[in-house]
C-alpha positions in Angstrom: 44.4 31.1 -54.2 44.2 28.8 -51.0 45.0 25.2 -51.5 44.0 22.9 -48.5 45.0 19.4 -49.0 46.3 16.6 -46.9 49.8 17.5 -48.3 49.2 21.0 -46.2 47.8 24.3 -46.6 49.6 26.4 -49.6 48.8 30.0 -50.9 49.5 30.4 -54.5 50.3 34.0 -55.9 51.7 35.2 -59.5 55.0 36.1 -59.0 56.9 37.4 -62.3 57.0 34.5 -64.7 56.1 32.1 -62.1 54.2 31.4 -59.2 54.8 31.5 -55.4 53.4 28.4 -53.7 53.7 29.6 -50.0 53.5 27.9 -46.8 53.1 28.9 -42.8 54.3 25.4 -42.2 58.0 24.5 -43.6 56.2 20.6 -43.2 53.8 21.3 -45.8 56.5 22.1 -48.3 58.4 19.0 -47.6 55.1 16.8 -47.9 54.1 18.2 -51.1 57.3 18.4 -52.6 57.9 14.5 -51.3 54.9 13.9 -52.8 55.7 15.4 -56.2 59.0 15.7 -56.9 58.6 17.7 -60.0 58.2 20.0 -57.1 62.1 19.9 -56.0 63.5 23.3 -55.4 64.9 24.9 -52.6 62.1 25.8 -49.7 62.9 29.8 -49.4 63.1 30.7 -45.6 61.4 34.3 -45.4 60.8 34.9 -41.7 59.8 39.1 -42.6 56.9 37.8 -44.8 53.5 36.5 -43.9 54.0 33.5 -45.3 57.5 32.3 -43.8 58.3 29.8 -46.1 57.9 29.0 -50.4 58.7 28.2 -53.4 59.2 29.2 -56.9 57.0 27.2 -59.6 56.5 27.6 -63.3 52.5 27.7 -63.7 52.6 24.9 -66.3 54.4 22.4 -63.1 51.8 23.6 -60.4 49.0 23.3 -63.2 50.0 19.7 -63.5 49.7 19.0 -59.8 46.9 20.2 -59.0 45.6 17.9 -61.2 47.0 14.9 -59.7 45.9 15.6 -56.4 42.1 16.4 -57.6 42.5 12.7 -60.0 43.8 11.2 -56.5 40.9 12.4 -54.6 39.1 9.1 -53.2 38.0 10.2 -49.7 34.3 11.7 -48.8 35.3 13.4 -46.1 38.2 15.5 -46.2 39.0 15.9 -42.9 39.0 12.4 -41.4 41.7 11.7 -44.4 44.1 14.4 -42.9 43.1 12.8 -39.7 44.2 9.3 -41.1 47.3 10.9 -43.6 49.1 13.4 -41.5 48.0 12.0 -37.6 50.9 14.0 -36.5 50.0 17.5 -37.5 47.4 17.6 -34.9 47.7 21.5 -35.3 46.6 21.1 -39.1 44.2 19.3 -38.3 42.6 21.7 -35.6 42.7 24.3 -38.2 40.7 22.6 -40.7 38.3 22.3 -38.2 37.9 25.7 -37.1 37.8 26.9 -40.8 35.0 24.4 -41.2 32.6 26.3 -38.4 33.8 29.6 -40.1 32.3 29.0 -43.3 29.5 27.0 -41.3 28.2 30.2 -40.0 29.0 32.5 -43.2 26.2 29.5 -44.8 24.3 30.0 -42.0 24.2 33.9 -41.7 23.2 33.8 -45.4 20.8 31.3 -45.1 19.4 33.6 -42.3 19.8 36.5 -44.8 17.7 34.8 -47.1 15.1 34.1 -44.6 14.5 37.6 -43.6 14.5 38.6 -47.4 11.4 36.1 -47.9 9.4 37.4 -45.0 9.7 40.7 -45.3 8.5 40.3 -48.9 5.9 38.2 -48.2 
């Protein structure tokens, strides 16, 4: 599963007993891990891998903060608080945006979809 959050952007996979919270950005990591301390483990370094960096997490620690960070949630607009959290990771930041317009137009191809639908039926 994909985690975007104005700690960084983490994929989460099952990995034997435990899960891999991964990371392109050795930054993210550190944030989340300053962030939640529970966290603290070694960041692996695993430059042959897509994901170059991660960590090892028993499921019941990375249930438990993904909770916090959905109770911490006060922002409407998720964007502007990475904008206002993290103004250094400009690069983040551009990413977020881009991955906005790309599920923008999968909304809008469907919503196009379902136009067609209705007038061929009609």
């Amino acid at each position: 599963m994909w985690y975007f959050s104005i700690h960084g952007f983490f994929s989460v996979s099952a990995f034997k007993c435990k899960l891999n919270v991964r990371s392109r950005d050795r930054k993210h990591l550190e944030a989340l891990i300053e962030r939640f301390p529970q966290l603290a483990t070694k960041i692996l370094v695993t430059p042959k891998r897509d994901y170059h960096f991660r960590i090892e997490v028993a499921r019941e620690v990375w249930v438990k903060v993904v909770a916090e960070m959905a109770a911490e949630q006060d922002w409407s607009n998720f964007k502007n608080e990475v904008a206002v959290t993290r103004p250094q990771d400009e690069d983040y930041l551009d990413a977020l945006h881009e991955i906005w317009e790309v599920m923008w137009n999968l909304q809008a191809k469907k919503e196009r979809e379902s136009a067609t639908r209705r007038t061929r039926s009609a």
